[in-house]
C-alpha positions as CSV (number, residue, x, y, z in Angstrom):
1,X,0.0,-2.7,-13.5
2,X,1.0,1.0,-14.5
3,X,1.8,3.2,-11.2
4,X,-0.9,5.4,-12.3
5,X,-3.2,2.3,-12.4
6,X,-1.6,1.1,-9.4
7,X,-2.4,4.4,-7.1
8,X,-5.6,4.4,-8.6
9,X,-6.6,1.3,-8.0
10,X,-5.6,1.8,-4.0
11,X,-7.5,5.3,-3.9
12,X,-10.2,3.3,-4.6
13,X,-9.9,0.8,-1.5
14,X,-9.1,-1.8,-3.9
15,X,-5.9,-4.3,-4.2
16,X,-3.6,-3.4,-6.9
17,X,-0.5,-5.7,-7.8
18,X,1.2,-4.6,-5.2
19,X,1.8,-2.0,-2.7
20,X,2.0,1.6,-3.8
21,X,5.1,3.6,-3.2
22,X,5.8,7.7,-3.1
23,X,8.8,9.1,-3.3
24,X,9.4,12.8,-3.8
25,X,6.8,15.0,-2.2
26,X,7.9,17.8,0.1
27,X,6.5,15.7,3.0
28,X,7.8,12.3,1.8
29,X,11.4,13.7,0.3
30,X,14.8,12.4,1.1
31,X,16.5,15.3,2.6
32,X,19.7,16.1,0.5
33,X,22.2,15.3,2.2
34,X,21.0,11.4,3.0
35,X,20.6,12.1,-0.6
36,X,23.9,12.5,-1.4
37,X,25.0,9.5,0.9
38,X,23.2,6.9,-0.9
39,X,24.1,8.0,-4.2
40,X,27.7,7.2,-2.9
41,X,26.6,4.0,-1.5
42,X,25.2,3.0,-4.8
43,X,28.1,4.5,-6.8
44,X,26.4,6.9,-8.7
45,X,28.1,10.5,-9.9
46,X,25.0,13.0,-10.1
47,X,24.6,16.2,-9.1
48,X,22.2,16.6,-6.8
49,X,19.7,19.6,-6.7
50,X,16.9,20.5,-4.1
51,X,13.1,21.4,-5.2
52,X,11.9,22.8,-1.5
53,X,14.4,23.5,0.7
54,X,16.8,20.7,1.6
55,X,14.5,18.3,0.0
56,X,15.9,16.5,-2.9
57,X,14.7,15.8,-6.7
58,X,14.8,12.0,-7.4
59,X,16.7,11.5,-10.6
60,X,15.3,9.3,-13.1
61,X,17.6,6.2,-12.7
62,X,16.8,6.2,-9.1
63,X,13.0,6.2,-10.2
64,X,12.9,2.9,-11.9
65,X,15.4,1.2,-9.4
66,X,13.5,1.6,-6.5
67,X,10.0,1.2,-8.6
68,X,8.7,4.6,-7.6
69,X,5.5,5.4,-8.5
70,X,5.0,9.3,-7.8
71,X,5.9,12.1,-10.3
72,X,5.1,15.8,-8.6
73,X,4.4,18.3,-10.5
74,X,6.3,21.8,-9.4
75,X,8.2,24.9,-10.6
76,X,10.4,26.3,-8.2
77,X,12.0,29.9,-9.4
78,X,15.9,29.9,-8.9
79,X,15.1,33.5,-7.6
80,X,13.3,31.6,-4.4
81,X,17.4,30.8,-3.1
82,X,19.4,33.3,-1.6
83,X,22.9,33.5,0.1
84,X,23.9,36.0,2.9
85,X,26.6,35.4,4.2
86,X,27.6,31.6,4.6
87,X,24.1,30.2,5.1
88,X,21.5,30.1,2.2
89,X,17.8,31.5,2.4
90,X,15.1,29.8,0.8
91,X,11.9,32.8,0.0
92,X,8.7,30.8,-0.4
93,X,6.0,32.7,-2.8
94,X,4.4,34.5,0.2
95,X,8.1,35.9,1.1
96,X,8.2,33.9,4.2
97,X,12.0,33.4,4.9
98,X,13.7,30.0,5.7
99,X,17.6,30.2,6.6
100,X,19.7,27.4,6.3
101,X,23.2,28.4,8.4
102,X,26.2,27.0,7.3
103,X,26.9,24.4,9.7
104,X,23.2,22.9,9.7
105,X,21.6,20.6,7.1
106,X,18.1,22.1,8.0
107,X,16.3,25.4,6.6
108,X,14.5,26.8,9.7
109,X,11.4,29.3,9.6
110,X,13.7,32.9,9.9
111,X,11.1,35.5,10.5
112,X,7.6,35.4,10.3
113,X,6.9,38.4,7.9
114,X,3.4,40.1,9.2
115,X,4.3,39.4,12.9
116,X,4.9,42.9,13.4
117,X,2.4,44.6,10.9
118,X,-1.1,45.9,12.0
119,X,-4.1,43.5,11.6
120,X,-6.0,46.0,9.9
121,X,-2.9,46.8,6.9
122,X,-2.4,42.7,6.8
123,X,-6.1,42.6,5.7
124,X,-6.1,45.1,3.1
125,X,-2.5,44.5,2.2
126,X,-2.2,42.7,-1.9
127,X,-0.5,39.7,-1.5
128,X,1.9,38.3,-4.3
129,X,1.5,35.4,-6.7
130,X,1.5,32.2,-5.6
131,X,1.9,30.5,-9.2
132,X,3.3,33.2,-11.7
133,X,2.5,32.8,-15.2
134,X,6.0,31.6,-16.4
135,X,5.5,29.0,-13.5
136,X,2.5,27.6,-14.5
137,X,3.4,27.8,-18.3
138,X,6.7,25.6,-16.9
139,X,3.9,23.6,-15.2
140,X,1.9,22.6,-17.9
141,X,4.5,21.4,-20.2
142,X,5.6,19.0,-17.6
143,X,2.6,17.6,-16.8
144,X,1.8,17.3,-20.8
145,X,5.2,15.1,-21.1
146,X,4.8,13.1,-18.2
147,X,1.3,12.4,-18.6
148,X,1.8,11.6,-22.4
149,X,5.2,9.7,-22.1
150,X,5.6,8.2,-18.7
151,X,2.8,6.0,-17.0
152,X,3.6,7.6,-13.4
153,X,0.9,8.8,-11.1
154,X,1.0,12.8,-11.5
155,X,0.4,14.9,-8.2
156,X,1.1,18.5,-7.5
157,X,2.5,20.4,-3.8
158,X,3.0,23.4,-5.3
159,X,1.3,25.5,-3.1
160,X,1.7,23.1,0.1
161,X,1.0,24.8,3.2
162,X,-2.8,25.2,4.1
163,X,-4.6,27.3,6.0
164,X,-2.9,27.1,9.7
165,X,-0.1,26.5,8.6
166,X,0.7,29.0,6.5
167,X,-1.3,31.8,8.8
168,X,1.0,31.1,11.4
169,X,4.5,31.1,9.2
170,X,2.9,34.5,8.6
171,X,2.1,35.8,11.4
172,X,3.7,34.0,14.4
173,X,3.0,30.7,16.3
174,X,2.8,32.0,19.7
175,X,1.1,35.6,18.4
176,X,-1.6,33.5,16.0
177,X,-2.3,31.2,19.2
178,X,-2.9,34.2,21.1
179,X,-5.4,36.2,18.2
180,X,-7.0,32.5,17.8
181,X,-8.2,32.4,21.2
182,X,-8.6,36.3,21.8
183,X,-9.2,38.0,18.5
184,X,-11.3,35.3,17.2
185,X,-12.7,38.3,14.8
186,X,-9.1,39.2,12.9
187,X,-8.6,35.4,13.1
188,X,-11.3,34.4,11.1
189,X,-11.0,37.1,8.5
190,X,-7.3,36.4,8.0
191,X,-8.4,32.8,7.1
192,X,-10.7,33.7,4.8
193,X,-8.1,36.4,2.9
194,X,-5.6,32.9,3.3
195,X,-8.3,31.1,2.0
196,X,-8.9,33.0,-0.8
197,X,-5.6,33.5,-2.0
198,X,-5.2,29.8,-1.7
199,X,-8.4,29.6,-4.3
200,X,-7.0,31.5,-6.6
201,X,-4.0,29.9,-6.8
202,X,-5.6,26.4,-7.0
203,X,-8.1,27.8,-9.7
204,X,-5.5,28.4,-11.7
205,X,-3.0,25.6,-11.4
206,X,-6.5,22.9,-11.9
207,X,-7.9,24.9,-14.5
208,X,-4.2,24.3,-16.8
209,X,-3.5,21.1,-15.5
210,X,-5.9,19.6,-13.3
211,X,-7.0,17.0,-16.1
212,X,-3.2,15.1,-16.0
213,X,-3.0,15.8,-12.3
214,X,-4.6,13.7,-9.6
215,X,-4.1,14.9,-6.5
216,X,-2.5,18.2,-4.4
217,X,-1.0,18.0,-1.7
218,X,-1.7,20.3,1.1
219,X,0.3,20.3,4.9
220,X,-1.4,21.8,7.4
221,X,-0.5,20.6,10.9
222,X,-2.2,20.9,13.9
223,X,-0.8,18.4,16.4
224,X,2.4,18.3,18.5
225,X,4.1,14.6,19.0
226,X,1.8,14.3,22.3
227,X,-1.7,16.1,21.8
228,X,-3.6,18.5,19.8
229,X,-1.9,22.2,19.4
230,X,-5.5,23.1,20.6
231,X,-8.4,22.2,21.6
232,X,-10.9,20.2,19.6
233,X,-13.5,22.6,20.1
234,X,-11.3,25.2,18.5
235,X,-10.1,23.2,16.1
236,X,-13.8,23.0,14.9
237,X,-14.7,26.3,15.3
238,X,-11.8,28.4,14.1
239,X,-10.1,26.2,11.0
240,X,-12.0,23.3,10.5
241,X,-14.6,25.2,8.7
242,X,-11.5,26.9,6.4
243,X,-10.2,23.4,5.2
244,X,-13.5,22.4,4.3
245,X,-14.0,24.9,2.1
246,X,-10.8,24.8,0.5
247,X,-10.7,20.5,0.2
248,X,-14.3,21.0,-1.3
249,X,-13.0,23.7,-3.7
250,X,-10.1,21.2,-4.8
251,X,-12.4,18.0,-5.1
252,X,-15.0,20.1,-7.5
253,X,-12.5,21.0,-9.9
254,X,-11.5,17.1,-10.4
255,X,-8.9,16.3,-7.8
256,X,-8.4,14.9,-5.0
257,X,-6.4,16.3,-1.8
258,X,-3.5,14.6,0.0
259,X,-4.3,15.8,3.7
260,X,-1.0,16.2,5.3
261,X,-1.3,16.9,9.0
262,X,1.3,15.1,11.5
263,X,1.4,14.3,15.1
264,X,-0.7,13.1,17.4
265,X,-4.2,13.7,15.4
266,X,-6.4,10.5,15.9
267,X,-8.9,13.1,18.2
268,X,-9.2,14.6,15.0
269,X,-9.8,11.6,12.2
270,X,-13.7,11.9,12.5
271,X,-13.2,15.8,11.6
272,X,-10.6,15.1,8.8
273,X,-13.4,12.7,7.2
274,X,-16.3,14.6,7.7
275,X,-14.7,17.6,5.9
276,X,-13.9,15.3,3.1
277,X,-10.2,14.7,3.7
278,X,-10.1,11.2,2.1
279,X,-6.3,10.4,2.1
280,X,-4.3,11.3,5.3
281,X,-0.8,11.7,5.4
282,X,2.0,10.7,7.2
283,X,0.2,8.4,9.7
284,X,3.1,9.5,12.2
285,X,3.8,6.0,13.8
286,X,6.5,7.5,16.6
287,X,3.0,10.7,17.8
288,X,0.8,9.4,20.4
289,X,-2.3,7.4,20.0
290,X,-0.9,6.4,16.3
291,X,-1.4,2.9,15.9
292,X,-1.6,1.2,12.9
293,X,-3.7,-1.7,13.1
294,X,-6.5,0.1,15.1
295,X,-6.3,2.8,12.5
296,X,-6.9,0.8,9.8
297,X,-9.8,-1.3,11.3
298,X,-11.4,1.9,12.6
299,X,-11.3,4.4,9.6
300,X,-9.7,2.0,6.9
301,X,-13.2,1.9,5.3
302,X,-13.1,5.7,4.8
303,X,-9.3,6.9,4.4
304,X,-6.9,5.9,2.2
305,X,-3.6,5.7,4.3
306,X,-0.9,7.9,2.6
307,X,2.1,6.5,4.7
308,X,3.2,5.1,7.9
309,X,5.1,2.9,5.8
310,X,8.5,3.0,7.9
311,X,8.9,5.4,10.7
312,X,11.8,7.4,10.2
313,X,13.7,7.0,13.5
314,X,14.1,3.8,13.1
315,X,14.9,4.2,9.8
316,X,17.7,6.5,10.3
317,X,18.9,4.8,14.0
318,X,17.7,1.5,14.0
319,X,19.1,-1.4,12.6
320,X,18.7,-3.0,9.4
321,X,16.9,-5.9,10.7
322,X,14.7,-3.1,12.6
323,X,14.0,-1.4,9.6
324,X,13.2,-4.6,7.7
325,X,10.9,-5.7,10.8
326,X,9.1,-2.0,10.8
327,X,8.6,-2.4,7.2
328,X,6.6,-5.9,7.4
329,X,4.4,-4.6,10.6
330,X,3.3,-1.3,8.8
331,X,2.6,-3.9,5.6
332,X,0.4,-6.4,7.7
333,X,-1.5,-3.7,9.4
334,X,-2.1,-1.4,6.5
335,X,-2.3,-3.8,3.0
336,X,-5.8,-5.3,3.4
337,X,-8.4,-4.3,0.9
338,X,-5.9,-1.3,-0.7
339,X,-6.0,2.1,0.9
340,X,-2.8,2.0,1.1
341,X,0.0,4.0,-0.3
342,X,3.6,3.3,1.0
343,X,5.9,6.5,2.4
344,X,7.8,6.9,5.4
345,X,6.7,8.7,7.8
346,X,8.2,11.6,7.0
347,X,11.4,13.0,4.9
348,X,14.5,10.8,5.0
349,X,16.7,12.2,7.8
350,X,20.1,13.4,7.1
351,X,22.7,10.4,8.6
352,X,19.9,7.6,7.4
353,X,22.3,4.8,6.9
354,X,22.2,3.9,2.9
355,X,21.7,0.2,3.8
356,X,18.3,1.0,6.0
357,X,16.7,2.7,3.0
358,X,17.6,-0.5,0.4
359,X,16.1,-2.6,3.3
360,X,12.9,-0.6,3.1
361,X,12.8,-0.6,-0.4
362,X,13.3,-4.1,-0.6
363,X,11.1,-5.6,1.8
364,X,8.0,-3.3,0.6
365,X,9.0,-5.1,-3.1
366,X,8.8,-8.8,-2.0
367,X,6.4,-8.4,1.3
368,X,4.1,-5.8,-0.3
369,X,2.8,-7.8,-3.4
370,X,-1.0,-8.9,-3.0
């Protein structure tokens, strides 16, 4: 099979030929520098550039090595990286700010731009383009060659971050907890501006290539490693209802979502399905309450399981025979009857030992054929 039959075939809770893998997204990237090690390790001279970020782009030779099946469709403005000083600052499209210092491998959230600004100028304030038209010119003609030369399955994360997510880069974590709970008026209305904004954007971007483009990808978290960031009760009244609307807006243009949300969010599975959230990502083995097999028998019928394919600590500290081990468990609990697409659990870490990411690679090629 083709990997765009082979994705499709396990969207569709069927068994393909074999197990699915992704590569590539900004949720399921290698991280550069672990990158840069196992080009090394495999003795291959490339430069190596980033996409989001420290997350790297997958060069084609690495592609058909490691039989991934995942192309994402993006445009990322050179203008989006900036240096001051010794560290590097990556602007996202809503000019939130991430820093990078020198000595660190991560970008961290710098500021948080409307922290400081009135509620009533953030909700009359214009907002900038998420997709510019050179962008989604850039866009198209990638998606036209891929889809026309290449028999990968085509996805987009362009505009990544959903609705919590990106309210709270904008505003503040602890302040946007705060207005949830007390100024449940602003805090709806700035949804809805988000929400709009996010429409627009995604009207675009499906309307030029939404027919060679089969999913988005959308990361909006709302779990810590141990419990909920809130409680359900919020959850259903104050975003819920936002992501909805914005998954239904996606799936009525043609395409399907790829619901990021990571941590300890099994309380929330029945919500995730019911607003029509039918492939969840990263199935976060190391969160609380996150167990495979009972996932699977419990919601397998309904989701399509977008990872939990190797958990990243033991992929970057355990050993290989750990890794290999981790690998085959995820497989048995998570192959029957498709659904299944293979990703760790998240990025691959910075000091991930070359050696554990062959072993993953390799045991999902011989122990995840059906």
């Amino acid at each position: 099979m083709t990997p765009r039959e082979r994705i499709r075939k396990a969207l569709t809770h069927k068994e393909p030929d074999k197990i699915p893998f992704d590569l590539g997204s900004r949720s399921s990237a290698i991280e550069e520098q672990a990158y840069k090690d196992l080009l090394s390790y495999l003795n291959i001279a490339k430069p190596v550039t980033c996409f989001l970020r420290a997350h790297a782009d997958i060069h084609e030779e690495i592609m058909k090595k490691f039989s991934i099946d995942t192309k994402w469709i993006r445009n990322v403005p050179e203008s989006s990286w900036k240096k001051e000083g010794g560290d590097t600052l990556y602007i996202d499209k809503w000019n939130v700010p991430w820093r990078k210092r020198h000595d660190s491998y991560y970008f961290e959230l710098d500021t948080c731009p409307l922290e400081k600004q009135k509620q009533t100028d953030i909700l009359n304030a214009e907002w900038p383009e998420l997709i510019t038209s050179d962008m989604i010119q850039k866009m198209e003609k990638q998606s036209v060659s891929l889809y026309s030369e290449t028999d990968y399955f085509l996805a987009s994360d362009i505009i990544g971050a959903g609705i919590f997510e990106r309210a709270w880069y904008l505003r503040g974590y602890e302040k946007f907890l705060m207005e949830i709970m007390l100024e449940k008026d602003f805090a709806h209305k700035f949804f809805r501006k988000i929400l709009k904004h996010q429409q627009e954007a995604y009207s675009l971007l499906l309307e030029r290539i939404g027919k060679y483009i089969e999913c988005v990808w959308i990361t909006d978290d709302v779990a810590t490693q141990d419990s909920l960031m809130f409680s359900p009760e919020i959850y259903r009244e104050m975003i819920k209802p936002y992501q909805k609307e914005l998954i239904k807006f996606i799936q009525e243009r043609g395409v399907e979502v790829i619901f990021h949300s990571c941590g300890a969010v099994t309380e929330l599975i029945p919500d995730f399905i019911e607003m029509g959230a039918h492939i969840l990502h990263p199935v976060q083995i190391s969160a609380r309450g996150i167990d495979t097999e009972k996932l699977k028998k419990e919601f397998g019928k309904d989701l399509v399981f977008w990872g939990g394919g190797c958990d990243i600590e033991i992929l970057q500290n355990g050993s290989k025979q750990q890794v290999i081990d981790e690998v085959k468990k995820r497989i048995h609990d998570l192959r029957a009857e498709g659904g299944f697409v293979f990703t760790p659990t998240h990025c691959i870490q910075p000091g991930t030992p070359p050696e554990n990411i062959i072993a993953m690679i390799e045991t999902l090629n011989t122990d995840g054929l059906y």
